[in-house]
C-alpha positions as a printed NumPy array, in Angstrom:
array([[ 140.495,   54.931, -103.281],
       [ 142.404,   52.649, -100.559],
       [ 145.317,   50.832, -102.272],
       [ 145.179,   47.083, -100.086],
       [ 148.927,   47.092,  -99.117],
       [ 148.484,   44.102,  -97.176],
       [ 147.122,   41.55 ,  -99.362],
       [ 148.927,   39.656, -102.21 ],
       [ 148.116,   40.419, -105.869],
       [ 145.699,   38.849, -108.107],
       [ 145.893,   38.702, -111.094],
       [ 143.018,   40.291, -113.329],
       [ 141.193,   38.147, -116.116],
       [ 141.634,   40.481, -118.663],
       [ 142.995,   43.554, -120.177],
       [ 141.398,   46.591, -118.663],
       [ 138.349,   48.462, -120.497],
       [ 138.989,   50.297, -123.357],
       [ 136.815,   52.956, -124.21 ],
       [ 133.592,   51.702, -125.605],
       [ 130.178,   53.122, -126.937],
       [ 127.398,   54.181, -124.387],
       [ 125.256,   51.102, -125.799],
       [ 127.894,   48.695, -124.393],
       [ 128.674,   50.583, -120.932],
       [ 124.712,   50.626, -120.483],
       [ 124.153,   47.148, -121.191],
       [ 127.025,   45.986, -118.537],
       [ 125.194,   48.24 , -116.195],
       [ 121.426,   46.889, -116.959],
       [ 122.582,   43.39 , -117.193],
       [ 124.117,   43.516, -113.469],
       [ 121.311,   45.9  , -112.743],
       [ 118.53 ,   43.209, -113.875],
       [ 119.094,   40.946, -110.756],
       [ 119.539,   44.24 , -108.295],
       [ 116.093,   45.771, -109.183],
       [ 114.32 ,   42.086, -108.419],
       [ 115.716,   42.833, -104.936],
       [ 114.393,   45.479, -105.082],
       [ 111.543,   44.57 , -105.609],
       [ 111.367,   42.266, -103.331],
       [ 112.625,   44.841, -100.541],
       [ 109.636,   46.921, -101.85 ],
       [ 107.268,   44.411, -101.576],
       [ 108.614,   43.682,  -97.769],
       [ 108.029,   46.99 ,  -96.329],
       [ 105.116,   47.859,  -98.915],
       [ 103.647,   44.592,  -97.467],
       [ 104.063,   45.217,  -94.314],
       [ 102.272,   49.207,  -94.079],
       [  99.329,   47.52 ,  -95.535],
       [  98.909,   44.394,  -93.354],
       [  99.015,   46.885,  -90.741],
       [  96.478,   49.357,  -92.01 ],
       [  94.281,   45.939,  -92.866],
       [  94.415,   45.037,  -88.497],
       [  91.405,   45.207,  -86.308],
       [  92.88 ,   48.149,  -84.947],
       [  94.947,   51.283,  -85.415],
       [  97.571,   50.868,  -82.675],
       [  99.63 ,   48.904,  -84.93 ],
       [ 100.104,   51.833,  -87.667],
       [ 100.635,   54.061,  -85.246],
       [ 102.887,   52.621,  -83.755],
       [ 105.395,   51.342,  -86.699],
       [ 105.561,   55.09 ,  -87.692],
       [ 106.691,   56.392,  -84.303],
       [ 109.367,   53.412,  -84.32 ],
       [ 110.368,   55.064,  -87.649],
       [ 113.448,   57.221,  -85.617],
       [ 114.659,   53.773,  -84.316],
       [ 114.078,   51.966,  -88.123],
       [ 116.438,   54.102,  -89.724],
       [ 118.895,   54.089,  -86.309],
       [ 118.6  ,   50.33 ,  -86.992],
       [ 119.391,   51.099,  -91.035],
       [ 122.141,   53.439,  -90.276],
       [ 124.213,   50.531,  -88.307],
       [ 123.125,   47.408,  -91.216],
       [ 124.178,   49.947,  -94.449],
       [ 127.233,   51.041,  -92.787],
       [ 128.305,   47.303,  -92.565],
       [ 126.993,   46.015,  -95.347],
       [ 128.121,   48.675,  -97.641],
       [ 131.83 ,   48.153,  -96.272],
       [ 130.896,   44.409,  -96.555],
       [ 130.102,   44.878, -100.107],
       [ 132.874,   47.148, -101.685],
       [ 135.233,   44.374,  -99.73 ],
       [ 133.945,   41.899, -101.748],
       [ 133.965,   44.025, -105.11 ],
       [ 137.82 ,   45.106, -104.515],
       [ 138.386,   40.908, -103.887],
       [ 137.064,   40.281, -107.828],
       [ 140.549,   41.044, -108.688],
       [ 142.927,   42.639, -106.353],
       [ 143.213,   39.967, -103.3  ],
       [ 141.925,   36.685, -102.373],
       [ 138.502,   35.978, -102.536],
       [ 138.3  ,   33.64 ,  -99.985],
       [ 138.92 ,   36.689,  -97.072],
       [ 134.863,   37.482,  -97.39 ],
       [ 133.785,   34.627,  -95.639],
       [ 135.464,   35.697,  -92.539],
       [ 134.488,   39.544,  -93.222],
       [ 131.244,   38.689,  -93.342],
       [ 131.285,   37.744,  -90.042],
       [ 133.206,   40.085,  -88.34 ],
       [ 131.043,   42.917,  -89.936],
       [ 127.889,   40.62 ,  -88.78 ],
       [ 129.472,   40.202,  -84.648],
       [ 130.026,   43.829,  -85.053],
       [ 126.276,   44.623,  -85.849],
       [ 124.924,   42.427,  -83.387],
       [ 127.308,   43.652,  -80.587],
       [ 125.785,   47.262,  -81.381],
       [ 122.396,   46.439,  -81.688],
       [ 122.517,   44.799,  -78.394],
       [ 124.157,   48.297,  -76.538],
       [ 121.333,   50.307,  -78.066],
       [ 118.079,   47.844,  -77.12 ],
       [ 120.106,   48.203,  -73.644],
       [ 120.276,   52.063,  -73.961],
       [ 116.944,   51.832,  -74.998],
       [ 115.679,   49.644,  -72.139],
       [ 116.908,   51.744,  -69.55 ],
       [ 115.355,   55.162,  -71.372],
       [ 112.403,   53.287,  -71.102],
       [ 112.459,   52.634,  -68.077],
       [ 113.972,   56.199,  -66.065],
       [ 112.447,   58.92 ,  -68.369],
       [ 108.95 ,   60.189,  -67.221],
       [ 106.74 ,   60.179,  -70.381],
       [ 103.258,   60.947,  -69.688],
       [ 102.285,   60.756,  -73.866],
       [  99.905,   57.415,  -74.103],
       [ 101.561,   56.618,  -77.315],
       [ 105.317,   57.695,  -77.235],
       [ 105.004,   55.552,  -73.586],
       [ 104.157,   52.502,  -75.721],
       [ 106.839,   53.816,  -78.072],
       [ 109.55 ,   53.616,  -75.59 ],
       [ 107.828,   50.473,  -74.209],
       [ 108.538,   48.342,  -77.485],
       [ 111.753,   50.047,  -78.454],
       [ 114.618,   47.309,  -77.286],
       [ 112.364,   44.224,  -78.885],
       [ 112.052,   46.472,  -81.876],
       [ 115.491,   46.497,  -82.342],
       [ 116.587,   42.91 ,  -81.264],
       [ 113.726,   42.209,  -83.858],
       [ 115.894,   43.643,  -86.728],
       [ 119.168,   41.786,  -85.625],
       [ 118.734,   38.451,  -87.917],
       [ 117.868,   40.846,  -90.86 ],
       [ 120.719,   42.852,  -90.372],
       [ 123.486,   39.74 ,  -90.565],
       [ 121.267,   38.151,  -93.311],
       [ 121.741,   41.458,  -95.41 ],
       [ 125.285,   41.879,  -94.762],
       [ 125.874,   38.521,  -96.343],
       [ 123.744,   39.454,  -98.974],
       [ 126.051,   42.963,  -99.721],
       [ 128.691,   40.325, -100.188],
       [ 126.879,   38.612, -102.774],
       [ 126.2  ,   41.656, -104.176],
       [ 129.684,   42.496, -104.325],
       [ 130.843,   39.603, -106.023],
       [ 127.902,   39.987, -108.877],
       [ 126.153,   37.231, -107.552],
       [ 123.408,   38.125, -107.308],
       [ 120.408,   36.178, -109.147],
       [ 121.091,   32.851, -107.265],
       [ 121.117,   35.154, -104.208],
       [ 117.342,   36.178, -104.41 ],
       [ 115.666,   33.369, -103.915],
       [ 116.045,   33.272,  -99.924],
       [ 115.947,   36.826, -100.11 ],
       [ 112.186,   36.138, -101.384],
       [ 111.395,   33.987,  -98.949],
       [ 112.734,   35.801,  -96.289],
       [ 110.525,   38.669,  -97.45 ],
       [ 107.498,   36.144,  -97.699],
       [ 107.815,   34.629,  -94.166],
       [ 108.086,   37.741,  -92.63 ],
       [ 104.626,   39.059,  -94.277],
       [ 102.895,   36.183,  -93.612],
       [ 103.908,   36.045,  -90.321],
       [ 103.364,   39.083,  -89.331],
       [  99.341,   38.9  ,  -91.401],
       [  98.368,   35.47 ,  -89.226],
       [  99.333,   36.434,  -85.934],
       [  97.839,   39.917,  -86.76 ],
       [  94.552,   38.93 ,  -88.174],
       [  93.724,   35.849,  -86.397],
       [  95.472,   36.167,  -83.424],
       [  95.144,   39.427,  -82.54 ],
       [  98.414,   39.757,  -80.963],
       [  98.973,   43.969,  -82.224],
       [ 102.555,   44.736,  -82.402],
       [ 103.771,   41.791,  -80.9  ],
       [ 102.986,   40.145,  -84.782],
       [ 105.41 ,   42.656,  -86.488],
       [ 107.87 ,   41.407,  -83.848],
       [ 107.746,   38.009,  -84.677],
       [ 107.605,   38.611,  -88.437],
       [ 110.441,   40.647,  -87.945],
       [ 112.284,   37.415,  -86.86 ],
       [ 110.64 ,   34.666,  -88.64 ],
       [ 111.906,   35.48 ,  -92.014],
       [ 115.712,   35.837,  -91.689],
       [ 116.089,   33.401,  -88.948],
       [ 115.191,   30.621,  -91.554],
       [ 116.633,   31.764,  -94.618],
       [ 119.69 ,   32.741,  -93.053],
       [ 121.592,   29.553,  -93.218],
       [ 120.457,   29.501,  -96.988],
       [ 122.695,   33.001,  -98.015],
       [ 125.664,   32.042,  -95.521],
       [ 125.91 ,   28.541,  -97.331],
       [ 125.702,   30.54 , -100.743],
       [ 128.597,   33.177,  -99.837],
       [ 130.498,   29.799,  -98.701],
       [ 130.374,   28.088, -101.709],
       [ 130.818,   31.472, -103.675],
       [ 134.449,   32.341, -101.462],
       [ 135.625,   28.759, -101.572],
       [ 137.958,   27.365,  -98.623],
       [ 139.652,   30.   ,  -96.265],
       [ 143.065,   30.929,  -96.668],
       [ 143.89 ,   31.118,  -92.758],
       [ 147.187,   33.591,  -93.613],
       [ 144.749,   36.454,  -94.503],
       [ 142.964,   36.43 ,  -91.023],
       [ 145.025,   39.983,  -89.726],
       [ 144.697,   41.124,  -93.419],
       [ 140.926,   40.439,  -93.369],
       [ 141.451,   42.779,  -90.12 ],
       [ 142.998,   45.458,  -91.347],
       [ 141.283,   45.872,  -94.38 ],
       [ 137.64 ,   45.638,  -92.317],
       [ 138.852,   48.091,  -90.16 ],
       [ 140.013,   50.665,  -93.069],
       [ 136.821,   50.182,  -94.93 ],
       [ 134.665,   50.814,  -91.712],
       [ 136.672,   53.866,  -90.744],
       [ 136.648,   55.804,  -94.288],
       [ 133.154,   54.064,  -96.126],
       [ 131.083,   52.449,  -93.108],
       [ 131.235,   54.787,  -90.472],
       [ 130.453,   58.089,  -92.772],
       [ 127.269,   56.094,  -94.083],
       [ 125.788,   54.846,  -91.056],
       [ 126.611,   58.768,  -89.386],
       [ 124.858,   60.406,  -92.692],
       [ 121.827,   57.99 ,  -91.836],
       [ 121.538,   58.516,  -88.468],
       [ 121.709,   62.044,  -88.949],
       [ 118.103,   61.507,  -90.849],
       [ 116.867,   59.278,  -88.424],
       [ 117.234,   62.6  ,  -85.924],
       [ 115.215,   64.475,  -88.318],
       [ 112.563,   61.394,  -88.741],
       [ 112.327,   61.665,  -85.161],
       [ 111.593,   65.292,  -85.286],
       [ 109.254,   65.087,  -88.476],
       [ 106.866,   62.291,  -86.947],
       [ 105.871,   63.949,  -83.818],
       [ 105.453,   67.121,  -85.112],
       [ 103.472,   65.357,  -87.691],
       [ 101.218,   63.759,  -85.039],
       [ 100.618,   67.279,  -83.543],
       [  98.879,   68.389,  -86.446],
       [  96.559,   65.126,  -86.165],
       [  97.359,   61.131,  -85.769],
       [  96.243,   60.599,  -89.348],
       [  99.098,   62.721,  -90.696],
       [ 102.053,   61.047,  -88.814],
       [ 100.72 ,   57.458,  -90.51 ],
       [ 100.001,   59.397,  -94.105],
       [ 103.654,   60.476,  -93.642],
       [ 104.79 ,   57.005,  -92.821],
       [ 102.256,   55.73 ,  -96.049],
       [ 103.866,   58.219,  -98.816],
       [ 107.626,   57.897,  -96.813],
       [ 107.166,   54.152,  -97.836],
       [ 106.441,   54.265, -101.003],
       [ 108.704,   56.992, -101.725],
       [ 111.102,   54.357, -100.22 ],
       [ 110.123,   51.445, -102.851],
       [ 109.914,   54.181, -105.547],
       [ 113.97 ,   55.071, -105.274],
       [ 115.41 ,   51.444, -104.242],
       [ 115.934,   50.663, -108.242],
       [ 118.115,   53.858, -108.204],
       [ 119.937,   52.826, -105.518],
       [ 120.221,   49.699, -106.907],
       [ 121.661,   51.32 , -109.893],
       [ 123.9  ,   53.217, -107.772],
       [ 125.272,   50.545, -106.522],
       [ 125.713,   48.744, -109.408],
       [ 127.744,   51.5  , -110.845],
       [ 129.768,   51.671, -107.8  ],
       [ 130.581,   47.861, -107.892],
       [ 131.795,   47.949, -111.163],
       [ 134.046,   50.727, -110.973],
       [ 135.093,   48.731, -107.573],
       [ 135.72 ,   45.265, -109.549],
       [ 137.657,   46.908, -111.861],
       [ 141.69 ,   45.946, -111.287],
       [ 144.01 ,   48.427, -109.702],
       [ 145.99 ,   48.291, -113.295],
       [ 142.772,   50.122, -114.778],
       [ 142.557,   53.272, -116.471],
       [ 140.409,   55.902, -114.683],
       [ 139.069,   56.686, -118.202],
       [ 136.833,   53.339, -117.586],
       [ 135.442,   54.443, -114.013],
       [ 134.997,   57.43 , -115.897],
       [ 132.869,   55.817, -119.003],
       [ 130.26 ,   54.064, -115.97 ],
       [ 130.025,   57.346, -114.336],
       [ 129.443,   59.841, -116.995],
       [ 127.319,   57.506, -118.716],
       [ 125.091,   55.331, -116.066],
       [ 124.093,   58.027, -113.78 ],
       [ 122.851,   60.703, -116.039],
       [ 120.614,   57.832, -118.185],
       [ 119.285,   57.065, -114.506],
       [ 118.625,   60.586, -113.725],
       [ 116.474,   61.001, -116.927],
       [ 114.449,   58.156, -116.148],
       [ 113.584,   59.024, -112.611],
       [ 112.961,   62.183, -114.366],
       [ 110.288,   61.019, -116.227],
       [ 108.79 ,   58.314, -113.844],
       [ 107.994,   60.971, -111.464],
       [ 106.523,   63.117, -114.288],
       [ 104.061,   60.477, -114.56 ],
       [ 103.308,   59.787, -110.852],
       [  99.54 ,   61.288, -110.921],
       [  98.755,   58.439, -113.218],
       [ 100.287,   55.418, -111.061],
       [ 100.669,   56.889, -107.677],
       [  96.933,   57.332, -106.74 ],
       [  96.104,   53.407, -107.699],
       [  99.483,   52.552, -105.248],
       [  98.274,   54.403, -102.601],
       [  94.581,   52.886, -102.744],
       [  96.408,   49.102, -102.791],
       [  98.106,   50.758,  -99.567],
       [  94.885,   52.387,  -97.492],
       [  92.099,   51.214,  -99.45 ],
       [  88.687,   52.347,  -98.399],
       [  87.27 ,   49.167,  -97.094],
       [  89.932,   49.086,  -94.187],
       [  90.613,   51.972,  -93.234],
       [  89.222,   55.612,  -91.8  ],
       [  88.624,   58.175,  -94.605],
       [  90.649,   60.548,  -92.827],
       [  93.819,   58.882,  -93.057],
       [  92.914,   58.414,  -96.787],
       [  92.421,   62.   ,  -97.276],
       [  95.5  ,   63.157,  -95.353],
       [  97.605,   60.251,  -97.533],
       [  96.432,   62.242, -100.767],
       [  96.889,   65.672,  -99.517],
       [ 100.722,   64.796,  -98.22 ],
       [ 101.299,   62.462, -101.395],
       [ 100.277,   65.364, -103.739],
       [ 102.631,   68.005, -102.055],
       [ 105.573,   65.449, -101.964],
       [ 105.254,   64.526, -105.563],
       [ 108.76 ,   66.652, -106.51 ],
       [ 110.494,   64.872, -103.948],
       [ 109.868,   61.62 , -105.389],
       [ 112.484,   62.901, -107.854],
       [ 114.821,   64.9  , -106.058],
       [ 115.23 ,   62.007, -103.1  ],
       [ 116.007,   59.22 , -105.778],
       [ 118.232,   61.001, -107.501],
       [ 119.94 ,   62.114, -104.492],
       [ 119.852,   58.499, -102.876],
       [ 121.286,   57.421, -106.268],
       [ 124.146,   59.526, -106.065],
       [ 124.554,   59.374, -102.377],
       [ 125.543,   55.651, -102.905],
       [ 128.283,   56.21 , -105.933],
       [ 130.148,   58.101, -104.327],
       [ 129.775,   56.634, -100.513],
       [ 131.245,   53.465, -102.031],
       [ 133.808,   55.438, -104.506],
       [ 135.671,   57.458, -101.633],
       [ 133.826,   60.628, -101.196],
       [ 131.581,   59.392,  -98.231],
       [ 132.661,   62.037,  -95.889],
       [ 131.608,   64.954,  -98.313],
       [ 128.137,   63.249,  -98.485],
       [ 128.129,   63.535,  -94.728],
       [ 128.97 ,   67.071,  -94.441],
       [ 126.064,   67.736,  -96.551],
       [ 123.709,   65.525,  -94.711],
       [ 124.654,   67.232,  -91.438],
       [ 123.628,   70.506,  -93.278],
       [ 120.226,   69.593,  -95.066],
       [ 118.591,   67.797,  -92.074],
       [ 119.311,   70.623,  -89.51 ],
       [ 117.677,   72.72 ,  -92.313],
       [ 115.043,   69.876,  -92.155],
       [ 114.153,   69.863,  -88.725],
       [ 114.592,   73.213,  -88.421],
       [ 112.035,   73.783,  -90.842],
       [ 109.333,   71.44 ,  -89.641],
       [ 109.213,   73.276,  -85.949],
       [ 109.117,   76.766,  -87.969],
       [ 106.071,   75.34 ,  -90.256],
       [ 104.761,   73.586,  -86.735],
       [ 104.929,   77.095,  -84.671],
       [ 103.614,   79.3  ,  -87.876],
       [ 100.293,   78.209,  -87.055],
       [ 100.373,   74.793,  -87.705],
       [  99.987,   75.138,  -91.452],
       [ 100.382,   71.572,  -92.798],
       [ 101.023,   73.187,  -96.504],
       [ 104.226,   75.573,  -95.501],
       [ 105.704,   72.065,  -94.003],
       [ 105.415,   70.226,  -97.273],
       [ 106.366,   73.429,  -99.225],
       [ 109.405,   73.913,  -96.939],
       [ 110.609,   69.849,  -96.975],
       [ 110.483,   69.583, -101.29 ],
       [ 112.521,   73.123, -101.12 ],
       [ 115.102,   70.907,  -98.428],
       [ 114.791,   67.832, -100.606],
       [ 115.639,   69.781, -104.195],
       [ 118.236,   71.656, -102.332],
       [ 119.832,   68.62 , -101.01 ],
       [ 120.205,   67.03 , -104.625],
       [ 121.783,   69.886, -106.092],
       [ 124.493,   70.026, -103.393],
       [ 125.203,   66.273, -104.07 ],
       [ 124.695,   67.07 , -107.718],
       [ 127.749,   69.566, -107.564],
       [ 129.445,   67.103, -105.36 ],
       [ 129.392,   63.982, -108.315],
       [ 130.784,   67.05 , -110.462],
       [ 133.33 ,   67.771, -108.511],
       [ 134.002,   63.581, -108.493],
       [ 134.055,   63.001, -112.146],
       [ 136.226,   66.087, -112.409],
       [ 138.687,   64.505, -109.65 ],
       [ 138.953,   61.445, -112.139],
       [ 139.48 ,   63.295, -115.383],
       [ 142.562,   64.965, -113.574],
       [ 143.525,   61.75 , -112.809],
       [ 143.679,   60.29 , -116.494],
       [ 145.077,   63.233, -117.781],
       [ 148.204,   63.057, -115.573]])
């Protein structure tokens, strides 16, 4: 990893870890990892929430829409983790190797950064909306309510990269209750202007909005009293040190998600060819597939922020002892939670497109893609879970390489199962084979990692 040459050194608290049992590594891990997963939660319960107040409006537009803005969701996503990510292995690296008081200020230089690029894209996005010639009803509304879609995200995008520093301090229980209400104004929001106003999309707009606009002040004034006063001497080091962690972590992360947001925006029309009701099935299971692997990110993450906290004076043995031991206890689990998804998936996807509210179409195509996609429930976490570790631990440009690879396979794939006849089954077949294949390539990839570290310790 980077060595800061530019700030002073602090010192650390302690000696650095000895080796200790797995019992004791695995406790440090769930007891940092307790907070994480009620964020994730409550991240799960956002965009969970938010598929089903849609599928629960007068009318289908709605739906339909939010899964053809999917493409610009996860452009959106590809901008906030790069940030935030940066964000928060800057404030890990502060716990003991320079002044803590520099994440105020790189908070906000990552957040003017992400609200300077969200505002060139809504203006890309403007004028593609207004020069191309799209004769499609509903990729013209698409295009019509792309740049408020993504000025919509902006306040969640600042709020979360002050939460990444919260995160990356360890802070993160106090941190969750604006986080919850961010997550409940936003829902409820988006439900009464939905349902009793009838306003369509224009409701997930303003939901969009509503929540991190008020609970934004709340985190900022959190991370403030967390940094303490700012040391103005460390303003160019605060520079620098943004700058290196947004060349070698940020920008490899947001590139590796924006290189899935091209295949999303492959996967959803071709989706929609074989009927409207698949496209918003797709979006249903993506969703939940989504909540189902944000506790293994979370547990990613964690390990990656304590093998970031620890001092520069540590032994690689104890990066080593989170490593070998947290991520293979993870994989196991997600092992067996996806083992037993016929007995809890079905009753999630019924809270989701329940009967009473929606067409039985779209609850038949939700089962039929949901059943193929079950293996991928696995392979994606794990992958995601990995992905993370070692994004944040230095090896963020091998993850892209492979992401480049596996989502050319992916679209490629989709237009072959889309041109074979339009057989709905070879497409699901074809994206678990891309989604298994893509976990073993990052599965040799954390080999080749913890290898990279052992060499390390034995020198």
């Amino acid at each position: 990893m980077m060595q800061p040459a530019t700030f002073p050194a602090v010192a650390d608290d302690g000696l650095p870890p000895s080796r200790r049992s797995l019992g004791s590594v695995l406790s440090e891990i769930i007891v940092m990892a307790i907070p994480f997963a009620a964020g994730a939660i409550i991240v799960s319960g956002l965009h969970l929430g938010k598929v089903a107040v849609l599928a629960r409006a007068p009318q289908a537009g709605p739906l339909e829409l939010q899964s053809m803005l999917q493409p610009a969701f996860l452009l959106v996503l590809a901008l906030m983790e790069g940030l935030a990510i940066s964000n928060q292995v800057f404030s890990a690296r502060s716990k003991n190797n320079w002044p803590r008081s520099a994440i105020f200020p790189a908070s906000w230089r990552m957040s003017a950064y992400a609200v300077l690029g969200l505002i060139v894209v809504a203006v890309l996005a403007s004028f593609a909306s207004s020069f191309l010639p799209v004769e499609d009803a509903l990729l013209r509304r698409t295009l019509d309510y792309l740049p408020l879609y993504i000025l919509s995200l902006s306040a969640f995008v600042v709020f979360d990269i002050f939460y990444a520093a919260m995160r990356g301090q360890g802070k993160l229980a106090r941190s969750l209750i604006p986080f919850l209400g961010l997550a409940a104004i936003d829902l409820s929001t988006t439900y009464v202007l939905l349902t009793e106003y009838n306003m369509g999309f224009e409701a997930v707009l303003f939901g969009n909005l509503a929540g991190p606009l008020v609970m934004l002040p709340v985190i900022v004034l959190l991370l403030k009293r967390e940094a303490g006063p700012v040391v103005t001497h460390v303003k160019e080091q605060v520079k620098i040190r943004t700058t290196q962690l947004l060349m070698f972590v940020g920008t490899p992360i947001s590139l590796t998600i924006l290189v899935g947001s091209l295949s999303a925006a492959v996967i959803f029309p071709v989706l929609a060819d074989f009927g409207s009701e698949y496209a918003s099935a797709f979006l249903v299971v993506m969703r939940l597939r989504v909540s189902f692997m944000i506790p293994a990110i979370a547990l990613g993450s964690v390990i990656a922020i304590l093998v970031n906290q620890l001092s520069d004076s540590s032994t690689p043995a104890a990066r080593l002892q989170y490593l070998g031991i947290g991520v293979p206890v993870v994989l196991g689990f997600y092992a067996l939670l996806t083992a037993l998804l016929p007995f809890w998936g079905g009753p999630m996807i019924a809270l989701l497109v329940s009967p009473e509210h929606t067409t039985t179409e779209l609850r038949a195509a939700t089962d039929l893609v949901m059943q193929g996609l079950q293996l991928t429930f696995f392979f994606v976490s794990g992958a995601a879970m990995l992905q993370v570790v070692m994004e944040q631990l230095g090896r963020a440009t091998q993850v892209l390489i492979i992401a480049i690879v596996t989502e050319l396979i992916t679209g490629s794939v989709v237009f072959y199962a889309q041109y074979a006849g339009h057989n709905l089954d070879i497409a699901i077949l074809l994206l678990c084979g891309v989604s298994g294949l893509t976990f073993v390539l990052f599965l040799v990839q954390f080999g080749f990692l913890l290898r990279q570290l052992g060499r390390c310790d034995a020198v």
